[in-house]
Predicted model as a PDB file, atoms N, CA, C, CB and O in Angstrom, pLDDT in the B-factor column:
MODEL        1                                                                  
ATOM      1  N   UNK A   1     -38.120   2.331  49.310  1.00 54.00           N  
ATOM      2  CA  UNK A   1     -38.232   2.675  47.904  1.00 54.00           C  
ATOM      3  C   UNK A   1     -36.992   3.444  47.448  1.00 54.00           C  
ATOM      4  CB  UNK A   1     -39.505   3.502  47.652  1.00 54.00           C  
ATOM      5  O   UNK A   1     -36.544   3.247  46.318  1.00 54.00           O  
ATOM      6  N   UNK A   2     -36.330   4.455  48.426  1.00 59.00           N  
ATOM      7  CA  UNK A   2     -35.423   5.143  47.645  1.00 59.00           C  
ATOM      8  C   UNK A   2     -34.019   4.143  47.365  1.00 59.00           C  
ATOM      9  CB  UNK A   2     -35.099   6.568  48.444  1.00 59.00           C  
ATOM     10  O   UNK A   2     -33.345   4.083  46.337  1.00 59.00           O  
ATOM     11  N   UNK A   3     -33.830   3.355  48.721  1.00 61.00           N  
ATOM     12  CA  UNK A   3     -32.739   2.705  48.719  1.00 61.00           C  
ATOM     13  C   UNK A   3     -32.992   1.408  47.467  1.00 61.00           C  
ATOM     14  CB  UNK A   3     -32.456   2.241  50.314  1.00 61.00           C  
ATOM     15  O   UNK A   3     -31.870   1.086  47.076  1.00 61.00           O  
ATOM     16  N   UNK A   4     -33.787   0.806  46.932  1.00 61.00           N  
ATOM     17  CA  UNK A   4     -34.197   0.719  45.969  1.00 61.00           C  
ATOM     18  C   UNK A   4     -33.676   1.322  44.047  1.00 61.00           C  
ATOM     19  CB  UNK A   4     -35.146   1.095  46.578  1.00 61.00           C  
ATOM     20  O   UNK A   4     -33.078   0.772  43.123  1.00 61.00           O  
ATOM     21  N   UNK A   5     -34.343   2.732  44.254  1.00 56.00           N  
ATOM     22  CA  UNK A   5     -33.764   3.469  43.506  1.00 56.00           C  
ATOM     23  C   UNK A   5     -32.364   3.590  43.037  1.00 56.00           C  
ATOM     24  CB  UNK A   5     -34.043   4.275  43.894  1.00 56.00           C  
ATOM     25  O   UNK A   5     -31.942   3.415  41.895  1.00 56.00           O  
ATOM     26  N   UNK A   6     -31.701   3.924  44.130  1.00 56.00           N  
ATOM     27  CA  UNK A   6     -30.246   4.141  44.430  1.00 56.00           C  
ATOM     28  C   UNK A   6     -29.538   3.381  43.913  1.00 56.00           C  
ATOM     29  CB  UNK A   6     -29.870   4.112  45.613  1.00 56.00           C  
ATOM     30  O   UNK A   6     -28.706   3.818  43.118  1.00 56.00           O  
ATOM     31  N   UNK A   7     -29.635   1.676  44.238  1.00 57.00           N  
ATOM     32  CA  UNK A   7     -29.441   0.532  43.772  1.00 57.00           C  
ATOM     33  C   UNK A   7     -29.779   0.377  42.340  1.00 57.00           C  
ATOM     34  CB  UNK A   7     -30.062  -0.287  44.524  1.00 57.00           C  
ATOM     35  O   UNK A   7     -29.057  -0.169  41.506  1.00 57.00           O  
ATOM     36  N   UNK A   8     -30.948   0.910  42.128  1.00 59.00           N  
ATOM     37  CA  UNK A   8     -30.829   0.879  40.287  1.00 59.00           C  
ATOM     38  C   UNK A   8     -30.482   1.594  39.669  1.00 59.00           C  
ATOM     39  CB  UNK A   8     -31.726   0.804  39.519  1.00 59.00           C  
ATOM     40  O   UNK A   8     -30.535   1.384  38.457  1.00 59.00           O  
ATOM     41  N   UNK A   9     -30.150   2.347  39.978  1.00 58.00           N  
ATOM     42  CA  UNK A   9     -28.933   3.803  38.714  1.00 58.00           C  
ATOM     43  C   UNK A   9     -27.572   3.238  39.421  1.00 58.00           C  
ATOM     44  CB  UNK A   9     -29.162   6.441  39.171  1.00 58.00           C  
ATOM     45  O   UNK A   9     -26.577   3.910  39.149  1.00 58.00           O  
ATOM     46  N   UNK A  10     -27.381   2.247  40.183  1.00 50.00           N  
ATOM     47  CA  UNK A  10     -26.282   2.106  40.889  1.00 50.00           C  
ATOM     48  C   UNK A  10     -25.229   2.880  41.458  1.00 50.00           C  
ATOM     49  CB  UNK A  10     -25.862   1.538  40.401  1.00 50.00           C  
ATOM     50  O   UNK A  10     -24.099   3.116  41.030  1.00 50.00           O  
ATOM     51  N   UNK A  11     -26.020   3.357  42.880  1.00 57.00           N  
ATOM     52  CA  UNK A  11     -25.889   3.259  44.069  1.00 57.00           C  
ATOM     53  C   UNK A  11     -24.033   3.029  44.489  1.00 57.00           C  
ATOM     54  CB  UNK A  11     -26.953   2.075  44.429  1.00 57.00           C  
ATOM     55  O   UNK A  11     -23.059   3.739  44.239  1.00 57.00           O  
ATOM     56  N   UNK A  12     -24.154   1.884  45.119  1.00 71.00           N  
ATOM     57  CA  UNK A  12     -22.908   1.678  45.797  1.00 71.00           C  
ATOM     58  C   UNK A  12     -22.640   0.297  45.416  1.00 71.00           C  
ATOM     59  CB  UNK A  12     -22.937   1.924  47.360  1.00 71.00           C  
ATOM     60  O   UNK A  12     -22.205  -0.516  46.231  1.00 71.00           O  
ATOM     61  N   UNK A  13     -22.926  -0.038  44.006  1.00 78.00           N  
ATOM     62  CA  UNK A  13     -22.329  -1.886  43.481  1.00 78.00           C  
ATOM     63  C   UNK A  13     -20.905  -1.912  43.200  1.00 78.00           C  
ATOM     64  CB  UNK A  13     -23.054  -2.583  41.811  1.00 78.00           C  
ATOM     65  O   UNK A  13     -20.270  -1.431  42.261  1.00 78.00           O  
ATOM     66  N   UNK A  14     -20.641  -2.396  43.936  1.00 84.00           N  
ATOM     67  CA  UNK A  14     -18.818  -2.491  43.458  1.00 84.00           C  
ATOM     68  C   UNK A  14     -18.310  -3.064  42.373  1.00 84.00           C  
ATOM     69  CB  UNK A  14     -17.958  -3.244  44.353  1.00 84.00           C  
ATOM     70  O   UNK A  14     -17.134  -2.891  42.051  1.00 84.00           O  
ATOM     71  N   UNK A  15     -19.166  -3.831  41.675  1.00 88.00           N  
ATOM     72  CA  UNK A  15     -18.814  -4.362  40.580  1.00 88.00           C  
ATOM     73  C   UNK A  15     -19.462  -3.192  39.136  1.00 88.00           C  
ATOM     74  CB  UNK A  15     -19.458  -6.007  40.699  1.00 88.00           C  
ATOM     75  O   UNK A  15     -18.942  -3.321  38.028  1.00 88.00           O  
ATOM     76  N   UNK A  16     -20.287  -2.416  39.294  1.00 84.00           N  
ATOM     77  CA  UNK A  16     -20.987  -1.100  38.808  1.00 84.00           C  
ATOM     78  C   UNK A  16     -19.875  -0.101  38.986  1.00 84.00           C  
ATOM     79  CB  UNK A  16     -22.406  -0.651  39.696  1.00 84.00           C  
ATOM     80  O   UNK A  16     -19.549   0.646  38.063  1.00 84.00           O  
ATOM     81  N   UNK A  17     -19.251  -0.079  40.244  1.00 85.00           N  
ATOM     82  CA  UNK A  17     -18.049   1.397  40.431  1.00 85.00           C  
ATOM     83  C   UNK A  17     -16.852   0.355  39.550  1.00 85.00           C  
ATOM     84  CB  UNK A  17     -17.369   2.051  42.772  1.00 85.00           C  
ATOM     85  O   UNK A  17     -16.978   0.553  38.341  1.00 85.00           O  
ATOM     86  N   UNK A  18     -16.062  -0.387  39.776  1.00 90.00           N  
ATOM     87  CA  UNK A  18     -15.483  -1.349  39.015  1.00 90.00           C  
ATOM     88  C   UNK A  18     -15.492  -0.802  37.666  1.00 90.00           C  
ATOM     89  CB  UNK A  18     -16.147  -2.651  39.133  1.00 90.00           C  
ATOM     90  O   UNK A  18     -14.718  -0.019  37.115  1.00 90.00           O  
ATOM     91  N   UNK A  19     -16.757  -1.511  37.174  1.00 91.00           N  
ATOM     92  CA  UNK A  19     -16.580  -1.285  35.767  1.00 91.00           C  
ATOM     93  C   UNK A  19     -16.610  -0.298  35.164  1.00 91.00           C  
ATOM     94  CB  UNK A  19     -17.193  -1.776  35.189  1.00 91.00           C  
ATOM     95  O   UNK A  19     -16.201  -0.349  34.003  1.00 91.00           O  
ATOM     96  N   UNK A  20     -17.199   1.242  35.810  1.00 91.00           N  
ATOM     97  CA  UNK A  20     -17.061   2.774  35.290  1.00 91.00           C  
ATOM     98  C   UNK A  20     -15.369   2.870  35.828  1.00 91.00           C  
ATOM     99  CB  UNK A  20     -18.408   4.149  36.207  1.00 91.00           C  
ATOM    100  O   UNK A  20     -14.770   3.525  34.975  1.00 91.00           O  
ATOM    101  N   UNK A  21     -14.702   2.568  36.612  1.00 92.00           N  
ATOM    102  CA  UNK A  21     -13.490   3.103  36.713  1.00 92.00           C  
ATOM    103  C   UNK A  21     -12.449   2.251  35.352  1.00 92.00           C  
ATOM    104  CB  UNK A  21     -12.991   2.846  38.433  1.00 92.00           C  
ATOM    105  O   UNK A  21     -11.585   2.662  34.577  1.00 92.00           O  
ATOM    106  N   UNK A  22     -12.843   1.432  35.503  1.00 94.00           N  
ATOM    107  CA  UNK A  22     -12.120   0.494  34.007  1.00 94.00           C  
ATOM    108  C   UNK A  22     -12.408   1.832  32.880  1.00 94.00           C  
ATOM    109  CB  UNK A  22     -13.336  -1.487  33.360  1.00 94.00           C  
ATOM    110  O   UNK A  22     -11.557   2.613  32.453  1.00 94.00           O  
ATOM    111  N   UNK A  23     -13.699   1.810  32.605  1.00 94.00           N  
ATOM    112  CA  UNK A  23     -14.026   2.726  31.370  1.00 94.00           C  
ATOM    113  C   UNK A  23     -13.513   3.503  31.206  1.00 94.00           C  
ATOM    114  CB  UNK A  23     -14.960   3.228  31.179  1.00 94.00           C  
ATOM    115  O   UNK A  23     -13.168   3.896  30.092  1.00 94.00           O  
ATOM    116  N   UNK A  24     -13.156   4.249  32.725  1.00 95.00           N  
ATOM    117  CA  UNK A  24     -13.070   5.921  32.421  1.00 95.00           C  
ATOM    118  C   UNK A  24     -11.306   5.619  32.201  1.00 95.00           C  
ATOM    119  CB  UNK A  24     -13.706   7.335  34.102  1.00 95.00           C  
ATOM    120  O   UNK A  24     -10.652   6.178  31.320  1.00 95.00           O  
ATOM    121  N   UNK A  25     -10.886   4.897  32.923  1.00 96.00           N  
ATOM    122  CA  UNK A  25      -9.325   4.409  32.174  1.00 96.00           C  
ATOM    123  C   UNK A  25      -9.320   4.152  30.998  1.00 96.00           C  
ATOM    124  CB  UNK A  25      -8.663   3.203  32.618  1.00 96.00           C  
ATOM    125  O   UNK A  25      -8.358   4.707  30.469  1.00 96.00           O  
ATOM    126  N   UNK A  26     -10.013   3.486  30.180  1.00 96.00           N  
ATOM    127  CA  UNK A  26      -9.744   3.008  28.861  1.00 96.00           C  
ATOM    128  C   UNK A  26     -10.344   4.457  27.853  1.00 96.00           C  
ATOM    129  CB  UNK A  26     -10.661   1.333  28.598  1.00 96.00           C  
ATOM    130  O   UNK A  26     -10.010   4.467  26.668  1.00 96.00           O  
ATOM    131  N   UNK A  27     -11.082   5.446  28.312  1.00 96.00           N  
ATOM    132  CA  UNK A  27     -11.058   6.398  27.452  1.00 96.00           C  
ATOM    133  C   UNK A  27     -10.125   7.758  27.597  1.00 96.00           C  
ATOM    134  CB  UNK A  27     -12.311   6.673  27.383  1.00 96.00           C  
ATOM    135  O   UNK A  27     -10.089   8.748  26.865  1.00 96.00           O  
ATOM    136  N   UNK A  28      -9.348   7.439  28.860  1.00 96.00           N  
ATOM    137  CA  UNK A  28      -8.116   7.853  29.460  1.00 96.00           C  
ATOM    138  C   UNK A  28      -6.746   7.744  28.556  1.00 96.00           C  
ATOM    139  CB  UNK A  28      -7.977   7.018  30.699  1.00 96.00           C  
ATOM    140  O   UNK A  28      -5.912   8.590  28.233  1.00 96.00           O  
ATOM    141  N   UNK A  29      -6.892   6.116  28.243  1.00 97.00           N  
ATOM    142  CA  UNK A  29      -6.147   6.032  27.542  1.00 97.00           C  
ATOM    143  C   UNK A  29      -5.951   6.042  26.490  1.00 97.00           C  
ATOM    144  CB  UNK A  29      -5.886   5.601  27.699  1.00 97.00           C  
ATOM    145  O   UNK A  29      -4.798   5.992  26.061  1.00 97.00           O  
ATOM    146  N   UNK A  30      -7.063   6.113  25.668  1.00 97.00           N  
ATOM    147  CA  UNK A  30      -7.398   6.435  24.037  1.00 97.00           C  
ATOM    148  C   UNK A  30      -7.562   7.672  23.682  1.00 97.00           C  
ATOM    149  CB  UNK A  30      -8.610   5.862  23.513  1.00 97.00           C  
ATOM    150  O   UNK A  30      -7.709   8.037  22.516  1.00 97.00           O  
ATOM    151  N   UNK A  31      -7.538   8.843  25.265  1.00 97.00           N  
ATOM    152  CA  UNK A  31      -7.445  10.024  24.667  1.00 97.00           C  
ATOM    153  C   UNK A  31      -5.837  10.287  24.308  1.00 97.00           C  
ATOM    154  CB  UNK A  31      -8.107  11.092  25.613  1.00 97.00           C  
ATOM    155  O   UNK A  31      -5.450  10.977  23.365  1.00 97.00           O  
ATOM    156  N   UNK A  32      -5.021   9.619  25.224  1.00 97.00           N  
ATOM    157  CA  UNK A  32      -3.998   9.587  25.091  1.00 97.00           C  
ATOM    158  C   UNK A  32      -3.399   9.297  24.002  1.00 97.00           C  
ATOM    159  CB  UNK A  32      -3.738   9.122  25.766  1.00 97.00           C  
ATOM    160  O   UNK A  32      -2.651  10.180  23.583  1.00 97.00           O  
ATOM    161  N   UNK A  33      -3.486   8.193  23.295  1.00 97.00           N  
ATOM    162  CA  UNK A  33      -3.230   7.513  22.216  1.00 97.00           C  
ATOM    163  C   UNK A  33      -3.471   8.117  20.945  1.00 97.00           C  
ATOM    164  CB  UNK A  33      -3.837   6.460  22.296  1.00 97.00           C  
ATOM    165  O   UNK A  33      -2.652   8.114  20.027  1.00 97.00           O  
ATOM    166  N   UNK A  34      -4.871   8.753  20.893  1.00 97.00           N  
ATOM    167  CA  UNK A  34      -5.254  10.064  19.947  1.00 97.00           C  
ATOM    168  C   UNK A  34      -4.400  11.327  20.147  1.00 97.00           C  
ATOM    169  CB  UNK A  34      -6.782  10.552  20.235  1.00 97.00           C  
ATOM    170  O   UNK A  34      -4.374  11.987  19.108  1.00 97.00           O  
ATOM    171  N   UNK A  35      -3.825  11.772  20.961  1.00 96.00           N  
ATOM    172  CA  UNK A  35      -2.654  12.638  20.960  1.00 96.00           C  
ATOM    173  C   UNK A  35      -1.868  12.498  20.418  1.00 96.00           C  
ATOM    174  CB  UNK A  35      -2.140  12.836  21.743  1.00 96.00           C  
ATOM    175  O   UNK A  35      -1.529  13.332  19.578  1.00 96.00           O  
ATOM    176  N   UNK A  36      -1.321  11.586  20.594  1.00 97.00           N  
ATOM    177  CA  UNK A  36       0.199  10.702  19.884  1.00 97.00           C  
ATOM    178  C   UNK A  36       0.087  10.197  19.005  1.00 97.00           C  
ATOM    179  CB  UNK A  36       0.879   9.648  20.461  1.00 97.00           C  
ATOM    180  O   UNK A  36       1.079   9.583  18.613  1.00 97.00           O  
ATOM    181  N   UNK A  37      -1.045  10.151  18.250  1.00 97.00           N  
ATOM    182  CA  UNK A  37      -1.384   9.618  17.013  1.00 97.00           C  
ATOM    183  C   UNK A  37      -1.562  11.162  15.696  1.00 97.00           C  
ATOM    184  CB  UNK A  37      -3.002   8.613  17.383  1.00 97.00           C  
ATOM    185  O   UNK A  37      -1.200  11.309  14.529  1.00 97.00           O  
ATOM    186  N   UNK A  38      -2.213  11.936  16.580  1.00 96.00           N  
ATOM    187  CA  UNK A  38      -2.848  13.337  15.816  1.00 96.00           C  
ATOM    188  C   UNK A  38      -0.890  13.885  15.646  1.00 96.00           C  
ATOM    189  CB  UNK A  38      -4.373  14.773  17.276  1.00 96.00           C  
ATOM    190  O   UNK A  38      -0.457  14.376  14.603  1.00 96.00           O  
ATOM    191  N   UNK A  39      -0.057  13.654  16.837  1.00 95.00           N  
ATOM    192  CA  UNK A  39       1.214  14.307  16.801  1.00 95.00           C  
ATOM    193  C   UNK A  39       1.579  14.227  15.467  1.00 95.00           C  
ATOM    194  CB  UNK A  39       2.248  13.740  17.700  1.00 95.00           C  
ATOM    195  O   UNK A  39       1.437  14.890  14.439  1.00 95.00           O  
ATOM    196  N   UNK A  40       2.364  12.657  16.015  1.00 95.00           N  
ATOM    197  CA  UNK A  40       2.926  11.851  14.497  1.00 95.00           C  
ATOM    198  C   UNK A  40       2.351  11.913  13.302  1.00 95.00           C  
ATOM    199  CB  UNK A  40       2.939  10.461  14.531  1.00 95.00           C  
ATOM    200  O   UNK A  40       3.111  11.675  12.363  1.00 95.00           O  
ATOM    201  N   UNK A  41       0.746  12.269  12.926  1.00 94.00           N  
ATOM    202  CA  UNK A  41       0.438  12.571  11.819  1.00 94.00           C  
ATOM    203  C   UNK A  41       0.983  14.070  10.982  1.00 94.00           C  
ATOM    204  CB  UNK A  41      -0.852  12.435  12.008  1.00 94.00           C  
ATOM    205  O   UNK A  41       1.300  14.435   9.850  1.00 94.00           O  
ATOM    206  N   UNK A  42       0.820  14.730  12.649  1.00 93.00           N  
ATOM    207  CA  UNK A  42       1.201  16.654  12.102  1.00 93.00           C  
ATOM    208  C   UNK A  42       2.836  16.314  11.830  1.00 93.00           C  
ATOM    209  CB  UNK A  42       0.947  18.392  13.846  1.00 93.00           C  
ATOM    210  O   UNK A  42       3.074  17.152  10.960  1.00 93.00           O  
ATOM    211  N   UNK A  43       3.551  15.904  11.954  1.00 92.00           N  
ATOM    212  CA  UNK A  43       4.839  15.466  12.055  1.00 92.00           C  
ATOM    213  C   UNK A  43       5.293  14.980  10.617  1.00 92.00           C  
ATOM    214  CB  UNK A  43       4.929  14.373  13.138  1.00 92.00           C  
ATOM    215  O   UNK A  43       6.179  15.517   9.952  1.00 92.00           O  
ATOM    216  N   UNK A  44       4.373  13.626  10.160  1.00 89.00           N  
ATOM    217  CA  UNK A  44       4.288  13.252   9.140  1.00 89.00           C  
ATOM    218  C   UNK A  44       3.915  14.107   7.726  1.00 89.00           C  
ATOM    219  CB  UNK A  44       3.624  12.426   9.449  1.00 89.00           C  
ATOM    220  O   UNK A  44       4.440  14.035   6.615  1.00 89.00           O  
ATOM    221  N   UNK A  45       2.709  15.012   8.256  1.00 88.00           N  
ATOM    222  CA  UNK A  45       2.486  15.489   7.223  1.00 88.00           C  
ATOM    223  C   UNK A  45       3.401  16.474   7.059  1.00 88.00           C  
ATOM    224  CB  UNK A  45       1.318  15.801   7.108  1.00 88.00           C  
ATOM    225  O   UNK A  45       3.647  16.761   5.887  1.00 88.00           O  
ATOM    226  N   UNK A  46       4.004  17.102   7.948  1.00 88.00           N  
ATOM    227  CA  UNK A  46       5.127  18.414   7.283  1.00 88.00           C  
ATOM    228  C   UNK A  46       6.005  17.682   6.870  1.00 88.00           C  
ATOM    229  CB  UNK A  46       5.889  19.626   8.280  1.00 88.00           C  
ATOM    230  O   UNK A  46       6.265  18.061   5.729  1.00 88.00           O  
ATOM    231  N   UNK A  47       6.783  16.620   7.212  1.00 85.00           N  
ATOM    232  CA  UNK A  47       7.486  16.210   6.469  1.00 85.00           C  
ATOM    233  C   UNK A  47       6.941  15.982   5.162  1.00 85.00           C  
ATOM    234  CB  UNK A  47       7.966  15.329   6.977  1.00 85.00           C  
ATOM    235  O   UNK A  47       7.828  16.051   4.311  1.00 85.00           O  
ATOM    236  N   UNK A  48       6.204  15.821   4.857  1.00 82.00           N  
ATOM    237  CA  UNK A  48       5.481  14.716   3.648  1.00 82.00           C  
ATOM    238  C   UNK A  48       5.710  16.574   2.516  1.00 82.00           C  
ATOM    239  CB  UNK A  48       2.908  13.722   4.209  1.00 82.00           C  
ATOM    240  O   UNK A  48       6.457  16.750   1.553  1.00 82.00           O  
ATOM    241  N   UNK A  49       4.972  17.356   3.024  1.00 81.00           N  
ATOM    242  CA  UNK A  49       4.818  18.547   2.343  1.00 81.00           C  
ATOM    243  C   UNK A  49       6.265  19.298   2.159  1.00 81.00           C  
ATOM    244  CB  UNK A  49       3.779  19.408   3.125  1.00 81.00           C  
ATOM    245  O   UNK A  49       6.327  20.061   1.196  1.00 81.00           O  
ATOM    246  N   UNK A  50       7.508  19.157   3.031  1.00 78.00           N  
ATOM    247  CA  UNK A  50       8.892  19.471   2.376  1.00 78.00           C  
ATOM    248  C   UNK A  50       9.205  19.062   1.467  1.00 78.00           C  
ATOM    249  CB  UNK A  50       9.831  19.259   2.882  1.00 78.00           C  
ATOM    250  O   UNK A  50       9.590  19.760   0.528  1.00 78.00           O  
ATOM    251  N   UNK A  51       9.120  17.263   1.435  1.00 73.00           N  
ATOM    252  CA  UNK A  51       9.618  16.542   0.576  1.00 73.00           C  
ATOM    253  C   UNK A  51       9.166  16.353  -0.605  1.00 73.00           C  
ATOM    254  CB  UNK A  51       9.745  15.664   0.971  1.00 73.00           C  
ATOM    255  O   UNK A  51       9.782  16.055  -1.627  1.00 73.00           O  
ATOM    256  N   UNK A  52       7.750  16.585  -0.393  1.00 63.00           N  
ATOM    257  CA  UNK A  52       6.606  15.773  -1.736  1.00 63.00           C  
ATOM    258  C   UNK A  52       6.688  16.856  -2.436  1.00 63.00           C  
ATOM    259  CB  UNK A  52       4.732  15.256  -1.438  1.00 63.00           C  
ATOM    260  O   UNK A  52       6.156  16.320  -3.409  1.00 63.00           O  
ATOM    261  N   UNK A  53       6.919  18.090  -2.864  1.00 63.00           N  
ATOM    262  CA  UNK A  53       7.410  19.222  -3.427  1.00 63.00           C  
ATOM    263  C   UNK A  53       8.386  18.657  -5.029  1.00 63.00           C  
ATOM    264  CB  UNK A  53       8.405  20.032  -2.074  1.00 63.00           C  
ATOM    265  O   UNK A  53       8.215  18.548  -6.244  1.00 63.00           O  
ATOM    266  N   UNK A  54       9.593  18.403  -3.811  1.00 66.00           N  
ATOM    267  CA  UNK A  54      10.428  17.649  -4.452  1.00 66.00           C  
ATOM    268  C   UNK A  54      10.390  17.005  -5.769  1.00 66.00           C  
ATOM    269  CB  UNK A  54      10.584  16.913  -3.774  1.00 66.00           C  
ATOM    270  O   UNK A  54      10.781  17.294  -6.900  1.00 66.00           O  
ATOM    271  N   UNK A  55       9.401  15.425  -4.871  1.00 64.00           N  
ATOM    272  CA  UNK A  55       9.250  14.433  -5.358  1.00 64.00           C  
ATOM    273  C   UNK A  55       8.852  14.414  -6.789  1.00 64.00           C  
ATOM    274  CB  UNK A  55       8.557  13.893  -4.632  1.00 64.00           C  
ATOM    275  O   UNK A  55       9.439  13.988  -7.784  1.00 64.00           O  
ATOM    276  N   UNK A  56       7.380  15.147  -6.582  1.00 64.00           N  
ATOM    277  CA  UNK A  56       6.444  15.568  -7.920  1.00 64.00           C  
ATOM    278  C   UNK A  56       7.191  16.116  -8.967  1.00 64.00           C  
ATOM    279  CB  UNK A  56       5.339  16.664  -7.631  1.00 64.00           C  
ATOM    280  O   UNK A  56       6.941  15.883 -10.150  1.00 64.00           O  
ATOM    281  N   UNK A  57       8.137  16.868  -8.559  1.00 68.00           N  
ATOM    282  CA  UNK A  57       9.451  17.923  -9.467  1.00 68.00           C  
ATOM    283  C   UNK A  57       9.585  16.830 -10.245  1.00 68.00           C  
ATOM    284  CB  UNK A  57      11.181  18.588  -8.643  1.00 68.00           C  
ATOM    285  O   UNK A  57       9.065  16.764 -11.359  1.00 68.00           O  
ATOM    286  N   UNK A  58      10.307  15.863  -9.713  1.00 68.00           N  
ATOM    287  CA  UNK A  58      11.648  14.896 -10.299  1.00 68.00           C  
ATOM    288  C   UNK A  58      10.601  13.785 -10.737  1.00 68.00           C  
ATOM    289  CB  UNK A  58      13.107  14.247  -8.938  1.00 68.00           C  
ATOM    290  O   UNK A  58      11.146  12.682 -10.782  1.00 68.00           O  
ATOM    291  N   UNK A  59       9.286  13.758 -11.066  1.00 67.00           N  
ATOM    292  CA  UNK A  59       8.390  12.960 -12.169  1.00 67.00           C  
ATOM    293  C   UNK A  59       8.637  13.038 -13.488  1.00 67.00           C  
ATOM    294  CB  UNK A  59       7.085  13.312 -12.157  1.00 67.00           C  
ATOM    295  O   UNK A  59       8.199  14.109 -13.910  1.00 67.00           O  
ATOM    296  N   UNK A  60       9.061  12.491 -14.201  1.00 69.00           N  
ATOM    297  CA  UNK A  60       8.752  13.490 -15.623  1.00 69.00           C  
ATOM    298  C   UNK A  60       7.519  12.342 -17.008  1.00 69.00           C  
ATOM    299  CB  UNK A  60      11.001  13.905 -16.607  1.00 69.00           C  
ATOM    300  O   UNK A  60       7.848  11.350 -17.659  1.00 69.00           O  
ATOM    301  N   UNK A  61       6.270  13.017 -16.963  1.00 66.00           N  
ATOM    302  CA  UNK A  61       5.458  12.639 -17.116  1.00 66.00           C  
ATOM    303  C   UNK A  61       4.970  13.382 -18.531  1.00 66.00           C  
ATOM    304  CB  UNK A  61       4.883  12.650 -15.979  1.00 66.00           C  
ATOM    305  O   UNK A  61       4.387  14.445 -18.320  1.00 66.00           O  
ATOM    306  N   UNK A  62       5.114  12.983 -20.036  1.00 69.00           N  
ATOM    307  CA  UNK A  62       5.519  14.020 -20.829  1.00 69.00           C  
ATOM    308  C   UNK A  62       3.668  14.332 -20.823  1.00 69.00           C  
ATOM    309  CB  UNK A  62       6.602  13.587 -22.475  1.00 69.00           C  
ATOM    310  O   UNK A  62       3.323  15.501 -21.001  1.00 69.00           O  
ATOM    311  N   UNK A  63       2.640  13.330 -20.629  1.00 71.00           N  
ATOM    312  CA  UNK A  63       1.261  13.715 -20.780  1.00 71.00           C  
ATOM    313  C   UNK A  63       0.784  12.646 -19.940  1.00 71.00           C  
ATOM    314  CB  UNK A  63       0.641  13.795 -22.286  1.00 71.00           C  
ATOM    315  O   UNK A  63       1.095  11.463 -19.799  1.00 71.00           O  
ATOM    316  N   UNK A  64      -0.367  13.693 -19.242  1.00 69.00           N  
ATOM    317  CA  UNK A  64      -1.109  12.757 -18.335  1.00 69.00           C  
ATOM    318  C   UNK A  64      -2.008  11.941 -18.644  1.00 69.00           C  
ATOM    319  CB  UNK A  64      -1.644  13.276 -17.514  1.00 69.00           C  
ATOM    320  O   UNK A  64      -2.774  12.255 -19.555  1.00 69.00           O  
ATOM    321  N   UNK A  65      -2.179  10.529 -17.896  1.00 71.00           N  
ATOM    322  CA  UNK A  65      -2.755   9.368 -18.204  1.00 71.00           C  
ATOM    323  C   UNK A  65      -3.599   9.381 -17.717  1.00 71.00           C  
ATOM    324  CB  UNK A  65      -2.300   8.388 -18.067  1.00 71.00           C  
ATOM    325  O   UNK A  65      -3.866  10.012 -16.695  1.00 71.00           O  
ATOM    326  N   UNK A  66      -4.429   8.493 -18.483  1.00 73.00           N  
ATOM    327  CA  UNK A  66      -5.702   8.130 -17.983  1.00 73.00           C  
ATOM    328  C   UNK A  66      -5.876   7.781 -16.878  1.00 73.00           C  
ATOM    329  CB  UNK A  66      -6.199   7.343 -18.519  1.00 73.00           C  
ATOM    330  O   UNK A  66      -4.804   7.724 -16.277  1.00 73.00           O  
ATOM    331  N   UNK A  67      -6.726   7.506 -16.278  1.00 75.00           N  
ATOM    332  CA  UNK A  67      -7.431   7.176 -14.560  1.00 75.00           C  
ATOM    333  C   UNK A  67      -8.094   5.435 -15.511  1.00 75.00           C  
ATOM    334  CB  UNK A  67      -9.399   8.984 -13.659  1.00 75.00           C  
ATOM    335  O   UNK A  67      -8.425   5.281 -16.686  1.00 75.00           O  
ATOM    336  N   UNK A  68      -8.043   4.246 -14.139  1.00 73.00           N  
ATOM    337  CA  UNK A  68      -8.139   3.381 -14.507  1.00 73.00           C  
ATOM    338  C   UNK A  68     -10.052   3.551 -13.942  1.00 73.00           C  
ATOM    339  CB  UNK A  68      -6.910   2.356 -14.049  1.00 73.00           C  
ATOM    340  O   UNK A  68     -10.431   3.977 -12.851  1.00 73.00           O  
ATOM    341  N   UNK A  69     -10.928   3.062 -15.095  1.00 63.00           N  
ATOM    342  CA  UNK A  69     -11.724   2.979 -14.512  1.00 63.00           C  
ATOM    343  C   UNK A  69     -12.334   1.684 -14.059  1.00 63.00           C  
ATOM    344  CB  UNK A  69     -12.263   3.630 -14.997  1.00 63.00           C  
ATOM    345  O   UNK A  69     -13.327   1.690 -13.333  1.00 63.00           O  
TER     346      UNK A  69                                                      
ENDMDL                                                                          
END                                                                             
């Protein structure tokens, strides 16, 4: 019965260890990817906030328009 058990929460299936080691790589690597993604955003956005300062300045918008609804 136990060896049984064992086998159904899986035990020692090599194709069961297999496919958790795939997984735990692929969320390995998407933690990764979310790093380097969260970077380039913090990166992006300070740039965005030096420049966009700027930008908005050099609009010249004598009255604001409507929103399209």
């Amino acid at each position: 019965m136990a060896k049984a058990l064992l086998g159904y929460v899986g035990g020692s299936d090599p194709r069961l260890l297999a496919e958790m080691r795939r997984l735990q790589q692929r969320v390995q690597d998407l933690e990764s990817e979310l790093v380097r993604i969260q970077t380039e955003n913090d990166a992006l956005a300070a740039a965005a906030s030096q420049h966009g300062d700027a930008l908005l300045e050099s609009i010249d918008v004598p009255q604001a328009e409507p929103a399209l609804t």
